[in-house]
C-alpha positions in Angstrom: -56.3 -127.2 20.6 -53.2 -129.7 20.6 -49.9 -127.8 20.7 -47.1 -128.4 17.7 -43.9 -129.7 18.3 -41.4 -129.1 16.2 -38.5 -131.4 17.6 -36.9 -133.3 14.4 -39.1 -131.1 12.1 -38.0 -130.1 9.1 -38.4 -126.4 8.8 -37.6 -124.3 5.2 -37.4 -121.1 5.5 -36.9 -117.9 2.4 -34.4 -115.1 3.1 -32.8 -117.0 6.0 -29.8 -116.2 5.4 -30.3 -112.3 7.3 -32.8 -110.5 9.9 -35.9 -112.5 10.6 -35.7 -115.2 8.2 -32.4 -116.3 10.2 -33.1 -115.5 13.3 -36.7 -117.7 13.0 -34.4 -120.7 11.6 -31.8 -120.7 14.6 -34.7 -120.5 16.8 -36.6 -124.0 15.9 -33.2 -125.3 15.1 -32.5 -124.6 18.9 -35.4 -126.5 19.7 -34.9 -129.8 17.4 -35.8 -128.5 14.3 -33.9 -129.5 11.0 -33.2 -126.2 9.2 -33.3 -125.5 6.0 -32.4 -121.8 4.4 -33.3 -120.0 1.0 -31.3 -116.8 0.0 -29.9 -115.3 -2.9 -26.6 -114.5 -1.4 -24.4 -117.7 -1.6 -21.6 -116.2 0.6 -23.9 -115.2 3.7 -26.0 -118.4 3.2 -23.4 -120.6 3.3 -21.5 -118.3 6.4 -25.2 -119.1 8.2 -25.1 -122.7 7.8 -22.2 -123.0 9.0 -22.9 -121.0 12.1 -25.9 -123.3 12.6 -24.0 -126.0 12.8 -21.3 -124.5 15.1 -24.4 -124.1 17.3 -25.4 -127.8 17.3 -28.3 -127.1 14.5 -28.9 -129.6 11.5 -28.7 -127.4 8.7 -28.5 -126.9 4.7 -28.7 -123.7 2.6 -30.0 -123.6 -1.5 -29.1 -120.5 -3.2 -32.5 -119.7 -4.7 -35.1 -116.5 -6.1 -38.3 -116.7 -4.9 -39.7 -115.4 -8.2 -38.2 -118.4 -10.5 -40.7 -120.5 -10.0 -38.6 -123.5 -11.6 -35.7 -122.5 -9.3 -37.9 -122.8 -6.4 -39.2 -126.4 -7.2 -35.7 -127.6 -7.4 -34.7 -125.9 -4.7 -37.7 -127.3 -2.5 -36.5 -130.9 -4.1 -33.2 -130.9 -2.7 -34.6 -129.8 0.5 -37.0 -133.4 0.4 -34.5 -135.1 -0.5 -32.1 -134.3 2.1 -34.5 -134.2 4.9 -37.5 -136.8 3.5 -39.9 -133.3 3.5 -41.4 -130.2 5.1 -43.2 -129.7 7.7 -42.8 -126.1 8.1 -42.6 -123.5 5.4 -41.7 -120.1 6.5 -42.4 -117.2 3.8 -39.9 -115.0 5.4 -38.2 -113.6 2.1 -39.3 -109.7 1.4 -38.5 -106.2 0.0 -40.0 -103.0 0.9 -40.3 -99.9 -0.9 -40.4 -95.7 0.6 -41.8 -93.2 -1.7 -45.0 -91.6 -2.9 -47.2 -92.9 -5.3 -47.3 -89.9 -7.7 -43.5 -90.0 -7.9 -42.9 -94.3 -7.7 -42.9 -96.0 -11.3 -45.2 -98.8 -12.1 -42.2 -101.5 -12.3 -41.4 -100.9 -8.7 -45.2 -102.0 -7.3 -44.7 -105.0 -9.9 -40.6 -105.9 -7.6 -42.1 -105.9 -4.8 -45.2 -107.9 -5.6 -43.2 -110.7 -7.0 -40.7 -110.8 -4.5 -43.8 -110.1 -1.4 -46.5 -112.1 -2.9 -45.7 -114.0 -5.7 -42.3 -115.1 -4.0 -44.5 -116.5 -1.4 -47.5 -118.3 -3.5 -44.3 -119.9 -6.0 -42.6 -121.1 -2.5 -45.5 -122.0 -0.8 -46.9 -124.2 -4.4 -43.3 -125.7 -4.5 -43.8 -126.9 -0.9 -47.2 -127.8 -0.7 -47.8 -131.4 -1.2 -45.0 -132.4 1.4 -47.1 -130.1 3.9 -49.9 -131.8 3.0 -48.9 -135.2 3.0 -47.3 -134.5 6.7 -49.3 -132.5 7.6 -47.6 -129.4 8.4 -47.8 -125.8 8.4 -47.2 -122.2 6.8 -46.3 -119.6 8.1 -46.5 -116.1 6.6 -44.0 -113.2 7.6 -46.3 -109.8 6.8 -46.3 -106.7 8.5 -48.7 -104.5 10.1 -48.7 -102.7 6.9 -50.9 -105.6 5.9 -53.2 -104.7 8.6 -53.7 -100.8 8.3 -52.6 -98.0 5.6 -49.2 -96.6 5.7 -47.9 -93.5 4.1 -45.2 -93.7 1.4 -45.4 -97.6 0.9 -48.3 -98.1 -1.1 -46.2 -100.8 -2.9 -45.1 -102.5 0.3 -48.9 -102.1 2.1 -50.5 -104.0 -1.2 -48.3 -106.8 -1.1 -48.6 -107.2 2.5 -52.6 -106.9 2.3 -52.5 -109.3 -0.9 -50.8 -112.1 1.4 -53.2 -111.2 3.8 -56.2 -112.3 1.6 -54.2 -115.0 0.2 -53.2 -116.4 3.2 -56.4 -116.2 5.2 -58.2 -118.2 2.0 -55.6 -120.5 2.1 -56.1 -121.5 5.2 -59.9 -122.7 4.7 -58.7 -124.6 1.7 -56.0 -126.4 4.0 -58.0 -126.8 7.1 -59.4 -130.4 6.3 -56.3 -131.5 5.2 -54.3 -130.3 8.9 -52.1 -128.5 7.9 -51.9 -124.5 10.2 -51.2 -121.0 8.5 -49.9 -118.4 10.9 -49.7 -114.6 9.8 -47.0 -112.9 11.4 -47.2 -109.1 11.6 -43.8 -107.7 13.0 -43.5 -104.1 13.7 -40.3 -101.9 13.4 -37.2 -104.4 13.3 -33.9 -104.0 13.2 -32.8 -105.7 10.0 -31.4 -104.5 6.7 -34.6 -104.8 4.8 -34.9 -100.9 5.4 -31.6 -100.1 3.9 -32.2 -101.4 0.4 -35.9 -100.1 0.4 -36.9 -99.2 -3.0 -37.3 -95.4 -3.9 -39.8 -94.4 -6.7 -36.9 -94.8 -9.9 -36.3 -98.4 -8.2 -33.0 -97.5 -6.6 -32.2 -97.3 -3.0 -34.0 -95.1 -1.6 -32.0 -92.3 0.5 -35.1 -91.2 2.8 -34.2 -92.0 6.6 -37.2 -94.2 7.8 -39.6 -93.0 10.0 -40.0 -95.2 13.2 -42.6 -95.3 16.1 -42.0 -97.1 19.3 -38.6 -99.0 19.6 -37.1 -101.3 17.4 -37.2 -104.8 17.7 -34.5 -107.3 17.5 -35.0 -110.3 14.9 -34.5 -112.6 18.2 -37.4 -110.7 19.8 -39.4 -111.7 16.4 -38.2 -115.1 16.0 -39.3 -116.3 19.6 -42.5 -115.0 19.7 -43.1 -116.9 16.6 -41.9 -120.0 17.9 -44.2 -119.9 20.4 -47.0 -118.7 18.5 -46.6 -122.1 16.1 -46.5 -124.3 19.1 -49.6 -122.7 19.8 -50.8 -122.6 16.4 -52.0 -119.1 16.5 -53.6 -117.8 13.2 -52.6 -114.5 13.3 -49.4 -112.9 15.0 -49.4 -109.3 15.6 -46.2 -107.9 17.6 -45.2 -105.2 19.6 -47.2 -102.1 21.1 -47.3 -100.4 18.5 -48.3 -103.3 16.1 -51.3 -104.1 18.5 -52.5 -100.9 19.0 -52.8 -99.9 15.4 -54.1 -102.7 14.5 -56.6 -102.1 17.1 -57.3 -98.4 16.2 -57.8 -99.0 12.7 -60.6 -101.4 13.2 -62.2 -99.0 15.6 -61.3 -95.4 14.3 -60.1 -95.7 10.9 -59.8 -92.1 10.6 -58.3 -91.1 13.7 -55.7 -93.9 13.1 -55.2 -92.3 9.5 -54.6 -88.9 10.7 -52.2 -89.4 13.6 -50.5 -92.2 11.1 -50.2 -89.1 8.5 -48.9 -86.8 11.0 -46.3 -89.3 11.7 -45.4 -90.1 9.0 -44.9 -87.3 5.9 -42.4 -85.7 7.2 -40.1 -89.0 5.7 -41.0 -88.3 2.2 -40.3 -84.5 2.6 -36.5 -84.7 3.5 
């Protein structure tokens, strides 16, 4: 299959402003790309574009929510009309959530599906037809939660799965017209996505997260995914950990369940 090159591309990516999101934007940028970043926070976006263009990088930053679906058009708009389109969209933009079902209200699963999953079918609509006509390519930021059941996230494992299954569909729909989805499946990274998970009553939760294997840094992410668009990989699965549940859970569901349990309910007991 014919590599991608991303040299003078223009690359949009959600919650770029912190973690992955930026971390994936400086990395094309330091490889040609023309960078373009979605965040709520005006003060750190605009902070990050200007360290991208300290570093050499072409760069612009839109204040925008990924579930206001008019905010997102526009914002996509200004992005076309300052670079002349997309070719990359990266769904990066994501909230997670650390409690157990029996004691996590209803409107929390609906936050983090809109911000997870709806955030990213709003963003990806917005942006579609400039992917299309240049025939570009998506990329979705998941998890392995979206791969295998974890304990205490049921809210953060459905959205992930639901992008999954979007995702995987849209990709048939696309093929014909060339355009690539990747799904990216990070494991434990250090970002501050875990310190305003969601707790059951919606606020921040105060449960210390439960981590196996190291932590990676967003830099670790953000070049592995580089390389796995050049290569057009359709699914991304990182670190040990990642690719070895992953793997168990396709061959031993129920081993993988009872050593993931093990590890992990002593989190929701503190």
């Amino acid at each position: 299959m014919t590599r991608r090159e991303f040299g003078s591309s223009v690359v949009l990516v959600t919650g770029g402003a912190s973690g992955i999101g930026l971390a994936i934007a400086r990395e094309f940028g330091k490889n040609g790309a023309r960078t373009a970043l979605l965040d709520l926070n005006k003060k750190s976006l605009d902070d990050k574009v200007k360290d991208l263009k300290k570093g050499g990088i072409e760069a612009m930053g839109v204040v925008c929510d990924v579930t206001d679906e008019k905010g997102c058009r526009a914002a996509v708009d200004k992005v076309v009309q300052n670079f002349g389109g997309i070719d990359l969209l990266v769904n990066n933009a994501g909230i997670t959530q650390r409690s157990g079902f029996l004691n996590t209200e209803v409107s929390v699963y609906r936050r983090v599906m809109d911000i997870n999953f709806f955030g990213s079918v709003i963003c990806t609509k917005a942006a579609i037809d400039s992917i299309i006509e240049r025939r570009g390519m998506i990329i979705a930021v998941t998890s392995i939660a979206g791969l295998a059941p974890l304990l205490g996230r049921t809210g953060y494992a459905a959205s992930k799965h639901a992008m999954h299954g979007f995702f995987t569909s849209l990709r048939a729909e696309l093929k014909r017209d060339g355009v690539d989805v990747m799904i990216v499946c990070p494991g434990f990274t250090k970002t501050n996505l875990q310190t305003r998970a969601l707790d059951g009553d919606g606020t921040v939760t105060k449960h210390p997260q439960s981590i196996t294997g190291r932590q990676y840094e967003p830099e670790e992410i953000a070049g592995a995914v580089y390389k796995g668009a050049v290569r057009r990989k359709r699914l991304l699965v990182l670190s040990f950990v990642g690719k070895f549940t992953h793997l168990l859970n396709k061959v031993a569901p129920g081993l993988y369940e009872r050593i993931m349990v093990k590890k992990m309910s002593p989190e929701l007991e503190r």
